[in-house]
N, C-alpha and C positions, 0 to 999 in steps of 0.2 A: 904668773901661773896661768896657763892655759885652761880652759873650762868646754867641757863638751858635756851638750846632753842628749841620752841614750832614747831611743823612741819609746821606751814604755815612762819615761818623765811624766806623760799627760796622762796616761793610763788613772783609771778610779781604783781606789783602795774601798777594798767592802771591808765597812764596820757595821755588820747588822746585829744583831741579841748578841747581848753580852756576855761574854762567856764563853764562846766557840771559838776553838782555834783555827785560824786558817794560815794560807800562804798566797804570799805575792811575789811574781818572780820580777824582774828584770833583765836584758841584756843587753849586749855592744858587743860589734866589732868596732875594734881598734887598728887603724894602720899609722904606725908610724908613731905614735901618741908620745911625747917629748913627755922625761919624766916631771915628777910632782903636778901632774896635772891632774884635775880633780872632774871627775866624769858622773853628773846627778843623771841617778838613777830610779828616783821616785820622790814623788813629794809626797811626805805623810802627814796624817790629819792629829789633830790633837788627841790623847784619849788613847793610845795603842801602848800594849805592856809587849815589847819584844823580846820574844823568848830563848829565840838562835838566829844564826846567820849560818847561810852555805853558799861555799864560794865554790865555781865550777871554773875549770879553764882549760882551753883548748893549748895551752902553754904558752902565755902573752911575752916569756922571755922578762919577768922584772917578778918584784914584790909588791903586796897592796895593801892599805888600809881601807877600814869599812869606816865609816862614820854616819852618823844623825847628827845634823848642823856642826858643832865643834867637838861632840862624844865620841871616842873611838871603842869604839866595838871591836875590831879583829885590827892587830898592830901589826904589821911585818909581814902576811902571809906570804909566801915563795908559792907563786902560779909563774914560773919561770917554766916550767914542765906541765904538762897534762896533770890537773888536780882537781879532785873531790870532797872538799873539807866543810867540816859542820863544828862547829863555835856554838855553845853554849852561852847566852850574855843575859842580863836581866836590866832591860833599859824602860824608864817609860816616856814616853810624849809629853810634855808640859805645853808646847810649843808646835804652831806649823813648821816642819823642817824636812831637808833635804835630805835620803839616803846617798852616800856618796862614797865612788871608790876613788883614791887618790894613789897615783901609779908612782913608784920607788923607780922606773927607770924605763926608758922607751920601752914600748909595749906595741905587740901586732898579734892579731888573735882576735878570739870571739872570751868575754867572759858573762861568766851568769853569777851574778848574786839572787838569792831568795831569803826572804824573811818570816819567820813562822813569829805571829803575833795573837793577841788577844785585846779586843775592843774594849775595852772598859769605861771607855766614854768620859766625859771631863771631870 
């Protein structure tokens, strides 16, 4: 399994007063990206209750999952087509870990994952 990672990977995650929602986006273009490859798109810090995920895509031509380290948040999404999908999920951080989308099948395209979170701290 091939492993790419997206340039907002180093990006900082604000976790300031408790309690405030925010979002963090990330994106990739992909050319070529050979399926089940797994594309980290942010490292999250311990302490965040994730509320949704929205998957955007310019039509990567496959399906994707979202996951936090081995938890999958969104199964199967079809961004094969130009898509704008919002997933409600109730995850929380125990753990530093990777948001990650894992591609169902060659993929070319730009996608945007964003995560709407709340800091709750350890």
């Amino acid at each position: 399994m091939a492993v790419i990672n997206a340039p907002s990977m180093h990006d900082r995650i604000y976790v300031g007063s408790h309690g405030n929602v925010s979002l963090e986006t990330a994106s990739v273009t992909l050319s070529k990206a050979a399926a089940d490859t797994e594309v980290n798109l942010l490292e999250l810090p311990i302490g965040l209750q994730i509320e949704s995920v929205r998957v955007i895509s310019d039509g990567i031509g496959s399906t994707v999952d979202i996951k936090i380290g081995d938890t999958t948040l969104v199964s199967g999404m079809d961004v094969s087509t130009k898509t704008s999908e919002l997933q409600v999920c109730e995850h929380y951080t125990t753990e530093k870990a990777n948001l990650k989308a894992v591609l169902g099948g060659e993929s070319t395209g730009k996608l945007t994952v964003k995560i709407e979170y709340i800091s709750k701290g350890y």
